[in-house]
C-alpha positions as CSV (number, residue, x, y, z in Angstrom):
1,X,99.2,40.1,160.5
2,X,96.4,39.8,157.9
3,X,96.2,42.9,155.4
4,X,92.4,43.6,155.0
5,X,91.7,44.0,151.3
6,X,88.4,45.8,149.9
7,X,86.6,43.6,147.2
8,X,84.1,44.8,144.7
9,X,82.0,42.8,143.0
10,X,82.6,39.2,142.0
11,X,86.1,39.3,140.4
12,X,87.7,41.9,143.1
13,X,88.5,44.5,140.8
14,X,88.8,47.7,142.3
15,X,88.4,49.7,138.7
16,X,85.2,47.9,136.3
17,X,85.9,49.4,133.1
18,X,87.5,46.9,131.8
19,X,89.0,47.3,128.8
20,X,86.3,50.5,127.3
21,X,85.8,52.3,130.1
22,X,82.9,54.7,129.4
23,X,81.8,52.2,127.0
24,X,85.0,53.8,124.8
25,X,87.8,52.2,123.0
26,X,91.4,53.4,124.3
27,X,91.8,55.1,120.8
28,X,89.1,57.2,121.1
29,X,89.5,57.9,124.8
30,X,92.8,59.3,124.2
31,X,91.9,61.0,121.6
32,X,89.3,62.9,123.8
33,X,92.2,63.6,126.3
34,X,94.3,65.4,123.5
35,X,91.2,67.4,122.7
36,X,90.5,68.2,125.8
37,X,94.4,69.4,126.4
38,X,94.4,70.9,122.9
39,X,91.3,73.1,124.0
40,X,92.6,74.6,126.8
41,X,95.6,75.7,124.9
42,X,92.9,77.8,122.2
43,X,91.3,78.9,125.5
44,X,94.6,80.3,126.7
45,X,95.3,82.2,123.4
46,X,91.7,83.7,123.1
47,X,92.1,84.7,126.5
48,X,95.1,86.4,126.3
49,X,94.1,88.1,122.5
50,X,90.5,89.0,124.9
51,X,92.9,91.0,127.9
52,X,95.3,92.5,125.3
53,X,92.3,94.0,123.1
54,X,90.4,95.4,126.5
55,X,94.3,97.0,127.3
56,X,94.7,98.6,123.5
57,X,91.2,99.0,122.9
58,X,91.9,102.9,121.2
59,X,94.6,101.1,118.8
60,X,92.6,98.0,118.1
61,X,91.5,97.4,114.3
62,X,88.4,97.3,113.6
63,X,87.7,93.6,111.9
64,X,85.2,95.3,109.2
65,X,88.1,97.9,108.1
66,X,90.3,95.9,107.9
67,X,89.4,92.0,106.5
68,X,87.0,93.5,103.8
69,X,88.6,92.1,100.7
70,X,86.9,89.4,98.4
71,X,88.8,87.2,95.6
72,X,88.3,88.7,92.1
73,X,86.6,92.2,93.4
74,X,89.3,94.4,93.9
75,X,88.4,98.0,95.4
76,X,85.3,96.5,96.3
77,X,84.1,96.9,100.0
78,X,83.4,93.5,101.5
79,X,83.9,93.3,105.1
80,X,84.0,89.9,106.7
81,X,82.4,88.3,103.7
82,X,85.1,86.3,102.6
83,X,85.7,85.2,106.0
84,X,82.0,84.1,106.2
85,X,82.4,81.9,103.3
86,X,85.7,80.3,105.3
87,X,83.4,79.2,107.8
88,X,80.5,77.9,105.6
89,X,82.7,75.9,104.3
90,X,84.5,74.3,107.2
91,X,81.1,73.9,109.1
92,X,79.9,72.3,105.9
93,X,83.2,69.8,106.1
94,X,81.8,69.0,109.5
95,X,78.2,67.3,108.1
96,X,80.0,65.7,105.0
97,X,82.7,64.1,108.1
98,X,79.1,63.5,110.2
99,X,77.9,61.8,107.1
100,X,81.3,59.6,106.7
101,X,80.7,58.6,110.2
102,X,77.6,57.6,109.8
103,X,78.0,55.7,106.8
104,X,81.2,53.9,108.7
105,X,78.6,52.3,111.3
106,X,76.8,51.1,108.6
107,X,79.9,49.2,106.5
108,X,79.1,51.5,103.3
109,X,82.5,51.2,102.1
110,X,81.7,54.1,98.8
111,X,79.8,56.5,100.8
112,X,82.2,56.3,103.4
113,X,85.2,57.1,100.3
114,X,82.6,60.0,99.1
115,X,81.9,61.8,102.2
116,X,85.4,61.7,103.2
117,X,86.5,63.2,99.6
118,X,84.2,66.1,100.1
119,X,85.5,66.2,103.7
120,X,89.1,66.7,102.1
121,X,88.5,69.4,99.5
122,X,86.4,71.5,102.2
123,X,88.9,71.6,104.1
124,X,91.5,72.3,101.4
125,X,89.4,75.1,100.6
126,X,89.9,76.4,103.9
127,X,93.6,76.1,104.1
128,X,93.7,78.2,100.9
129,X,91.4,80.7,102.1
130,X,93.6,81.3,104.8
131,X,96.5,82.0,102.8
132,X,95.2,83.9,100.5
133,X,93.8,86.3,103.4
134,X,97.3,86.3,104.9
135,X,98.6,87.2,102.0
136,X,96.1,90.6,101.5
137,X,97.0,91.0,105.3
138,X,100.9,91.4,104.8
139,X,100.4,93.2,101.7
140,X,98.3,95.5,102.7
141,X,96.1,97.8,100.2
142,X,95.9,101.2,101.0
143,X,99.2,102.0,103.5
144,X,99.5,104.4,107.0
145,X,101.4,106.3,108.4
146,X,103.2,105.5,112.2
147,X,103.6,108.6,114.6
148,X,106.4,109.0,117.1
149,X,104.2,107.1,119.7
150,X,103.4,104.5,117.9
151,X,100.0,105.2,116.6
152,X,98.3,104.3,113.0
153,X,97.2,107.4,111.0
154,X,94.8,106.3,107.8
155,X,93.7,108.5,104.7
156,X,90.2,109.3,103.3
157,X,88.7,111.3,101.0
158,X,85.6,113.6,101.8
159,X,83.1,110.4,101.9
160,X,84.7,108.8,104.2
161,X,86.5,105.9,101.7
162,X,89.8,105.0,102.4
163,X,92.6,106.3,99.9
164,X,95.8,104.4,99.2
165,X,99.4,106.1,99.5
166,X,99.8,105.2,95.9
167,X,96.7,108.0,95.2
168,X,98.3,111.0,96.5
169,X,102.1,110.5,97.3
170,X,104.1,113.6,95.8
171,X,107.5,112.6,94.2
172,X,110.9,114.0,95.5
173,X,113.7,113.5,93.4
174,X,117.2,111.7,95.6
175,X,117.2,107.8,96.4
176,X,116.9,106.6,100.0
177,X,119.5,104.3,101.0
178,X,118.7,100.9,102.3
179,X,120.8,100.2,105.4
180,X,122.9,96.8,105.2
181,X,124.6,94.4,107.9
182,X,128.0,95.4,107.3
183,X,126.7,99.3,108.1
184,X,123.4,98.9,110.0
185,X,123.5,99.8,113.4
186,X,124.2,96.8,115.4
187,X,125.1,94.8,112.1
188,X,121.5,94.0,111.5
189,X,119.9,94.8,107.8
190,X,117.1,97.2,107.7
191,X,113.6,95.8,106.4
192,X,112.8,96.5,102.8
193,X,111.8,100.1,102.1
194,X,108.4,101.4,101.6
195,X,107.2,102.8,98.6
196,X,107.3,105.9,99.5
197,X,109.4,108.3,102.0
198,X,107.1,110.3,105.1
199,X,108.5,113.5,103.8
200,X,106.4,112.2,99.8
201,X,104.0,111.2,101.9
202,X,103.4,115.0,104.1
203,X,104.0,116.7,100.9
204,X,101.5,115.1,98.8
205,X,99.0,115.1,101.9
206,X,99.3,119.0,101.7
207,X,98.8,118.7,98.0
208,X,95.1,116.9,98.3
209,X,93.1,119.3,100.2
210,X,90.2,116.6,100.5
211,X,92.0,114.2,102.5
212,X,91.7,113.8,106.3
213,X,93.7,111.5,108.8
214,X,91.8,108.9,110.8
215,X,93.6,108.2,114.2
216,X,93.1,104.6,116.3
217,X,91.0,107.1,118.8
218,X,87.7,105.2,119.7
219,X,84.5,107.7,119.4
220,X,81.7,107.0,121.6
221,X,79.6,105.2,118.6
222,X,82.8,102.9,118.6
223,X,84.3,104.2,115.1
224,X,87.8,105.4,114.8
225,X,88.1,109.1,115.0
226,X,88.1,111.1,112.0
227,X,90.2,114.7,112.4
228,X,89.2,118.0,110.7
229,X,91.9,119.3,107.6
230,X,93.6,121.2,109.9
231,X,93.7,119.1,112.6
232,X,94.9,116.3,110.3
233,X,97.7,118.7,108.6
234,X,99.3,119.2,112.0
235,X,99.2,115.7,113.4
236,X,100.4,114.5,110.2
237,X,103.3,117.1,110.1
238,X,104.1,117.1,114.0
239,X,104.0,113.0,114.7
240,X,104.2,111.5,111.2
241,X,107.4,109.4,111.4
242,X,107.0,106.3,109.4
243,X,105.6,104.6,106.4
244,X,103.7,101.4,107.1
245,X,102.4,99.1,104.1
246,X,101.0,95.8,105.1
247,X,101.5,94.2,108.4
248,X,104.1,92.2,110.0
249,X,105.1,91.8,113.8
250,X,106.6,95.0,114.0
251,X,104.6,97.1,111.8
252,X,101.3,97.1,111.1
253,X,98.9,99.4,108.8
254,X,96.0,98.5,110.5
255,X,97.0,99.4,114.2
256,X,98.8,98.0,116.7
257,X,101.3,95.1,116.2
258,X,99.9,93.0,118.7
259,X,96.8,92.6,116.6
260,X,98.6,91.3,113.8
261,X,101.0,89.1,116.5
262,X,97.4,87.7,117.6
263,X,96.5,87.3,113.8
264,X,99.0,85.1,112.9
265,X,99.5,83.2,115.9
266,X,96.1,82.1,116.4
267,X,95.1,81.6,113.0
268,X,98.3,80.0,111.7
269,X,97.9,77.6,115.1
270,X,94.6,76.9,113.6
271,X,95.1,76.7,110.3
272,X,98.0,74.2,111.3
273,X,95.3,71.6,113.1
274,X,93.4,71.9,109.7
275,X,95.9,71.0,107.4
276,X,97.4,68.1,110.1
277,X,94.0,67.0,109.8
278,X,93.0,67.4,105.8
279,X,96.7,64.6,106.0
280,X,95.4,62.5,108.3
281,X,91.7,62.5,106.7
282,X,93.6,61.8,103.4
283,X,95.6,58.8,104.3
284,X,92.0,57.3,106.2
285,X,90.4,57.6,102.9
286,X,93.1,55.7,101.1
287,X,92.5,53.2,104.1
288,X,88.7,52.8,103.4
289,X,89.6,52.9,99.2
290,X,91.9,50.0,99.9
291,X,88.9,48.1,102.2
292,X,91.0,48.4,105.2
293,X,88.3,48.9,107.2
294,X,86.0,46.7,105.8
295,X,88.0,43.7,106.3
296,X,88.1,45.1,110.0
297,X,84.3,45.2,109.6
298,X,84.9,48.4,111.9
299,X,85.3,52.3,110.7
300,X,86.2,53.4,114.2
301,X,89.1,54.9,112.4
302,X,87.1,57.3,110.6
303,X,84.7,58.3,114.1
304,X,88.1,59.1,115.7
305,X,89.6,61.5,112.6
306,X,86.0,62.5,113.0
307,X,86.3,63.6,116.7
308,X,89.5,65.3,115.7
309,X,87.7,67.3,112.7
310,X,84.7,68.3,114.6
311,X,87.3,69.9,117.3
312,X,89.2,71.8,115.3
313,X,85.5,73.1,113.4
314,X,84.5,74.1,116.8
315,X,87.3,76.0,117.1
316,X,87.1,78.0,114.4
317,X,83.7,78.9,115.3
318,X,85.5,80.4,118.6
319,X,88.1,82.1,116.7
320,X,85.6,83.7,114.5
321,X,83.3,84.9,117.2
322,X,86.2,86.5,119.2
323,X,88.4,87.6,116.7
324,X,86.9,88.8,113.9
325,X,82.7,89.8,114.9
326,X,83.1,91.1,118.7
């Protein structure tokens, strides 16, 4: 029995791509598949940091409150400016790697070495930026206070400015005792200490009789709910339990710990990509300073780092819009 076999075209090959299908080079092709997985696993996070906001909208941080630092101006109100000049940058890095690209097609070996520097030390800049904003985030500046269920209570003075622990905390003689391994419960060390004890903290509250608590409560203008004296003396007094400074993935001074969970995770996953690709950009450019592409007379090396870069701009751009203005 004869098996009928469908033929197309003149050779009988039943896939004509040969070998760049979409006029593509493997390299690049795959490199479009890994973007293409890679961007549905920042879809998945944004997604899930989208449902968990919408679920804890009262305890949500607002971004202005709380990434409102900027290098060198300390006490100075900044919000988001810092994070502003992140993405300048980075978008920036994008047109210099447009530019190396470019250059690439056209075998100009010392623009190509140029471009890609600048590419590098943009996205250097970046990398730093991002620790040094992680750092202020753990740190913290001005401190809270956790209730019993589980709620961030923040300070300000009469106008409205927040006011650090540091500002009003009373002193009570006696030494806290930090729990160890050998006597903690469940053999497990307790954290370090905060500066200051809730019972400093309550005392020196009462002290100040221009302070107010701000609760995680939404108002219906979307600001964080600021309580009368008296108000704030009792819910300071009846749910004050513990002293927060900074954030970490228990604690956090800026409201709940799943913002800060989302924080790291999502920006440390993308600040990860940028410094995977500020190594692979820096051994390309030895590549084109050595003329490896040029003997190759081809800089498709540099379009597909390029491919990667762009990505992992775009991203950002994502991240920023979602995380930090919405």
């Amino acid at each position: 029995m004869e098996t009928a076999v469908t033929k197309t075209g003149t050779e009988g090959k039943i896939w004509g791509g040969g070998n760049k299908p979409l006029s593509s080079s493997y390299g690049k092709l795959m490199m479009w598949f890994f973007i293409l997985s890679d961007a549905l696993t920042f879809s998945g996070f944004i997604a899930a940091y989208g449902f968990s906001r919408f679920k804890f909208i009262d305890s949500w941080p607002i971004a202005d409150q709380v990434f409102n630092h900027f290098p060198f101006l300390h006490g100075v109100d900044a919000p988001m400016y810092y994070v502003a000049f992140m993405t300048f940058v980075l978008i920036f890095s994008s047109v210099t790697m447009v530019l190396a690209v470019d250059a690439g097609h056209q075998l100009k070996k010392q623009k190509v070495a140029v471009y890609m520097f600048l590419t590098i030390i943009g996205g250097i800049i970046f990398v730093g930026s991002q620790v040094w904003e992680w750092k202020n985030f753990i740190k913290g500046e001005y401190g809270a206070v956790e209730t019993k269920g589980g709620q961030i209570l923040q300070f300000l003075d009469k106008d409205g400015h927040r006011v650090a622990l540091a500002d009003f905390a009373a002193s009570i003689p006696g030494s806290r005792v930090q729990h160890e391994s050998k006597n903690g419960i469940w053999f497990s060390s307790e954290g370090d200490l905060p500066s200051y004890s809730i019972e400093e903290i309550k005392k020196g509250f009462a002290e100040h009789k221009d302070l107010l608590v701000r609760t995680q409560v939404l108002t219906e203008d979307g600001q964080k709910t600021v309580l009368s004296r008296e108000a704030s003396l009792a819910k300071l007094n009846k749910d004050g339990k513990l002293v927060v400074e900074g954030a970490n993935l228990i604690h956090n001074e800026y409201g709940t710990r799943l913002f800060a969970n989302f924080f790291f995770f999502i920006t440390g996953f993308h600040g990860f990509h940028v410094f995977t690709g500020i190594i692979i950009n820096v051994i390309i450019f030895f590549n084109v300073i050595l003329g490896t592409y040029e003997r190759r007379k081809s800089y498709e090396m540099v379009e597909k780092v390029g491919l990667y870069w762009h990505f992992v701009d775009l991203v950002w751009v994502f991240v920023f819009t979602f995380f930090y203005l919405v």
